[in-house]
N, C-alpha and C positions, 0 to 999 in steps of 0.2 A: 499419795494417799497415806495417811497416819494410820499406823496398824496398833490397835489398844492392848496390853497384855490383858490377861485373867482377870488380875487385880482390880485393874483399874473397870473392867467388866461390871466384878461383881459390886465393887463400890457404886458404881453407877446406878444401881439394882436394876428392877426389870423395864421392860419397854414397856410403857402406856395410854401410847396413842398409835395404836393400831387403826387402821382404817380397812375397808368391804375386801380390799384385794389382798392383804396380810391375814384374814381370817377363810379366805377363801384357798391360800397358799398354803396357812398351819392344820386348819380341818378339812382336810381333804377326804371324802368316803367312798367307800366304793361305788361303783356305776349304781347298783342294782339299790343302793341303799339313797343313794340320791334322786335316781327316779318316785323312788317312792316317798322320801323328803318333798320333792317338786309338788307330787300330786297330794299329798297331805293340808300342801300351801294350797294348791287352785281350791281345794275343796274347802278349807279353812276360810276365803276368800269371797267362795260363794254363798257359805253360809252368812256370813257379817252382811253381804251386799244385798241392796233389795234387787230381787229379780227384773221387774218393770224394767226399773231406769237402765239397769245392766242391757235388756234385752233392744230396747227403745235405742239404744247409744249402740249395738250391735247394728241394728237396722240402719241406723243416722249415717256409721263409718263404711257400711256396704254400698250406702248411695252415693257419699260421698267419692267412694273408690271408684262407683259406674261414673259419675262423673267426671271426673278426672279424665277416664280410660276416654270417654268420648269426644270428651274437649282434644287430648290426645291426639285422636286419631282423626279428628276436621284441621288439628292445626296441620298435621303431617300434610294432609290431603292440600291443604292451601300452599306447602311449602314445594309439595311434589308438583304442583299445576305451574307456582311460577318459575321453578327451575325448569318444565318440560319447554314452557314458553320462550323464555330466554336461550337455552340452548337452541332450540331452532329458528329462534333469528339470526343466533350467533350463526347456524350452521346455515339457515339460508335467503337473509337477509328478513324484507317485511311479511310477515303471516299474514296472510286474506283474515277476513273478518268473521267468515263461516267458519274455519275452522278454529280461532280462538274459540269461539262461543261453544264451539262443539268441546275443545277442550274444558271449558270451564263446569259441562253439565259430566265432567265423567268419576268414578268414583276412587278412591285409596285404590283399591287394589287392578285399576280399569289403567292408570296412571301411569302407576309404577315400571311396567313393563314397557310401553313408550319414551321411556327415558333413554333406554338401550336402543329400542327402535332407530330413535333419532341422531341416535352417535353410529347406526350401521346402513342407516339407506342412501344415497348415491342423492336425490331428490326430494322435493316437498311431495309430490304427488306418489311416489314411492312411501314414504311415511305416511301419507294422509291412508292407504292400503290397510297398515294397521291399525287405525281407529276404529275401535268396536261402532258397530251399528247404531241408528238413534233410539230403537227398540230394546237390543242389549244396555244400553244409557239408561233408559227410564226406568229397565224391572229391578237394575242393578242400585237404583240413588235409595 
């Protein structure tokens, strides 16, 4: 690294192209003085915006997030169904056809624990023990 003396500094004159993070490193304010910066901006913000469309795009990005979350959590639910199934063939060869079906009607959180189940019982009929009810199935989907 070339180290510049004074001179050659001040010839240079000042620096001009600053960029968000060299202005954010030289004005630095206090905590209390930037919160209240912060909220000067939200409310400068919402004065300019029309509230509608603000509030309508609030709405839009809430549903959007519900959506997601439950897309989420069916794909979980599909990924925990065919790893419960695969482990227990792996563990005890071909699954009867009741009990796939029974596995397929159970829910995320009906699942998840039969995972373990199936890596601690000695047999398929010992597992099948913990498969919740067809009644606990139905109030739980």
């Amino acid at each position: 690294m070339v180290s510049k003396t004074n001179d050659e500094v001040i010839m240079a004159g000042p620096r001009t192209n600053y960029n968000r993070d060299d202005y954010d490193r030289i004005m630095r304010l206090p905590r209390a003085l930037e919160e209240q910066l912060r909220e000067e901006i939200v409310q400068m913000e919402l004065k300019q915006s029309k509230p509608y469309v603000s509030m309508f795009a609030h709405f839009e990005r809430e549903e959007g997030r519900e959506e997601g979350r439950e897309e989420g959590l069916k794909k979980a639910r599909e990924v925990t169904i065919r790893l419960l199934l695969r482990l227990l063939t792996y563990q005890f060869g071909e699954i009867p056809v009741a009990i796939q079906e029974r596995i397929h009607t159970l829910s995320l959180d009906q699942a998840e624990p039969l995972v373990d189940a199936v890596l601690t019982s000695a047999s398929l009929t010992q597992f099948a023990e913990h498969l919740p009810s067809m009644e606990d199935t139905e109030t739980s989907s």
